[in-house]
C-alpha positions, 0 to 999 in steps of 0.5 A: 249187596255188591253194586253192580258197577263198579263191581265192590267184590274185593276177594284175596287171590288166594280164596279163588276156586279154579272151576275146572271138570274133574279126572275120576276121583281115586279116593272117596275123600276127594271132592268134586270141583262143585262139591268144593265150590258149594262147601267155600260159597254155596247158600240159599240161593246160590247152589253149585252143580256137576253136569251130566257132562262133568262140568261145574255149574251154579244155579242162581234161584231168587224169592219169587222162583227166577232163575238162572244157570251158568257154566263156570268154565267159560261163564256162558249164560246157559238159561234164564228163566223170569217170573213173567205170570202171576200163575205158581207156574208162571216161568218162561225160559228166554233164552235160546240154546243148541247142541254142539255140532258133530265135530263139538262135544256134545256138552258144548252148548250153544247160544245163551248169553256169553261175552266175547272179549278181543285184544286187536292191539296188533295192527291188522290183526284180527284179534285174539280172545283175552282169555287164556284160562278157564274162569275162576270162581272169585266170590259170590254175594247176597242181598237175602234171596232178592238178590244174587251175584257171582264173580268170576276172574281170568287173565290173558296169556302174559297176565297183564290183563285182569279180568272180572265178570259179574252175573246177577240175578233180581227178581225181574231182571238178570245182568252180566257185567265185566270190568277189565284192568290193563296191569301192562306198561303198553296201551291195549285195545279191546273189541268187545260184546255181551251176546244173548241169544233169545227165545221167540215163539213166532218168527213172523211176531218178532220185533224190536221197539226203540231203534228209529233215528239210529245209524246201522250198518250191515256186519258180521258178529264178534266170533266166539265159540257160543255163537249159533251162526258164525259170522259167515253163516250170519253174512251169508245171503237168504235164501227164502222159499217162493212162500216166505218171499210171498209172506215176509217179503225179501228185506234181507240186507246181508249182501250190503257192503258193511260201510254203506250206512243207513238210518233206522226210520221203523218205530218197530225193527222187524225180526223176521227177515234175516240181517246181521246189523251193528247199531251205532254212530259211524266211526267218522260221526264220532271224530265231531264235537256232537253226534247222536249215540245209540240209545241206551235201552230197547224191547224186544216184542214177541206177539206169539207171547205177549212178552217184551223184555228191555235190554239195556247198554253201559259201558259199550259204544255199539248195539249189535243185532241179527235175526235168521230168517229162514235159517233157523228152521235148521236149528229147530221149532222156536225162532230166537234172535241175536243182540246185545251190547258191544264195542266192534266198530272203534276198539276201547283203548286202554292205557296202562292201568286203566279199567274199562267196564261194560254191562248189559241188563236184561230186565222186564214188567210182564208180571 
């Protein structure tokens, strides 16, 4: 099995498969893009797939029944769901997911797990995503079915980036990696983040364990085109009913000014209230010879559920996490939160052909 840092997949370029939708066919002889896809890299385990909206897909599927389902054009996340009984049925979808909007096609879900990738070299600028293709299916890798991995690759517009992600699928655990080379004669800078939008059953029995002792700060989300809230929906001050404000209290921090530092003293961060947080050592922390990082791993807790899940961090200096308050009641019945893994604060600096991995794994014991 393929580790997953430093990812060890080595495929030709010429062996890629553009994952692209595909025109009507005008001859019985031509394959679709899936139907290409499963033929060069399908097996137990892994099977490619069409969508009713005619995007290429690929349902990851291990021994014990976890499983996955990711999008190959843009390498969202679009389900996970764990063995998390001991009960033949015993599956929970963990991940939160929407609609488009109206001005959206109606295939372009929302929430899941995606990456966000910047390049913020201009000075004052706001950055630009790095990736100016669709993804392509590189190679795919197998460990007997306890184990499975795809590989995706793309590249910036000038092609002095190369760009690989990693999805892997285990029994209790799922992980999403990327490892970027600059290939360019100048030095890069990069923002970053791996976001997962996850599924809780009560907003009021939402939390996160693992975050006392850590600095945070008020700020708004890498934009990306997955994202549920946009970063001036996740900044905009709640507004909660008499009752909520009776039941939840008015802990929403969003109107502070994103320098205004403060430390995490809660064994438990609740979920409830709405507040958009990048978890991390402040940027003048880290010019001393010793400061105190963000932890490495945290749990999220879902008393509605009985489930906890770990989220572990490599590779990225910041943890980012926001929760919608009241908001989400305009998205629907569950409550789901927004975290994960990123490098917003202080971009990663590349020089010329250097590599710089990330990685985030979600992973759990509820069985």
């Amino acid at each position: 099995m393929a580790s997953l840092l430093p990812f060890s997949l080595t495929v030709p370029k010429s062996s890629s498969v553009r994952a692209t939708s595909s025109s009507p066919a005008s001859a019985t002889t031509i394959q679709s893009p899936s139907q290409s896809l499963d033929e060069k890299f399908g097996r137990k385990g892994i099977k490619f797939t069409q969508s009713a909206d005619n995007l290429p897909a690929v349902e990851l599927s291990v021994r014990n029944g976890s499983s996955l389902s990711l999008r190959l054009s843009d390498g969202l996340v679009t389900s996970y769901k764990p063995k998390v009984y001991w009960r033949d049925d015993g599956f929970e979808e963990v991940l939160y997911t929407q609609p488009g909007g109206d001005t959206e096609p109606s295939h372009h879900v929302k929430g899941g797990i995606g990456l966000v990738l910047n390049d913020v070299t201009k000075e004052g600028s706001a950055g630009s995503p790095c990736c100016a293709s669709e993804w392509v299916v590189k190679d795919v890798d197998s460990d007997s079915i306890d184990a499975l991995q795809v590989e995706l690759s793309c590249s910036n517009a000038n092609r002095t980036l190369e760009i690989t992600y990693v999805v892997s699928l285990f029994p209790v655990s799922m992980a999403t990696a990327v490892m970027v080379k600059n290939n360019g004669p100048k030095a890069i800078k990069l923002t970053s983040a791996i976001l997962s939008h996850l599924k809780f059953k009560s907003r009021n029995g939402s939390a996160i364990e693992g975050l006392k002792g850590c600095s945070y700060c008020s700020h708004p989300p890498l934009s990306s085109s997955f994202s549920i809230m946009s970063p001036s929906e996740a900044m905009k001050p709640e507004s909660p009913s008499f009752l909520d404000s009776i039941l939840y209290g008015s802990g929403d921090d969003s109107k502070n000014k994103s320098d205004a530092w403060t430390v995490e003293d809660n064994q438990y961060t609740m979920m409830r209230n709405k507040f958009s947080r990048v978890y991390t050592a402040p940027p003048a922390e880290r010019l001393k010879r010793a400061y105190r990082t963000p932890p490495s791993k945290y749990e999220t807790i879902d008393q509605a559920s009985s489930l906890g899940f770990r989220v572990i961090r490599m590779g990225y200096d910041d943890i980012y996490l926001s929760a919608p308050g009241t908001l989400s009641q305009k998205y629907g019945k569950d409550y789901f939160i927004c975290t994960g893994p990123a490098s917003m604060l202080v971009p990663v600096e590349l020089s010329p052909g250097e590599i710089w991995r990330g990685a985030q794994v979600l992973e759990h014991d509820n069985l």
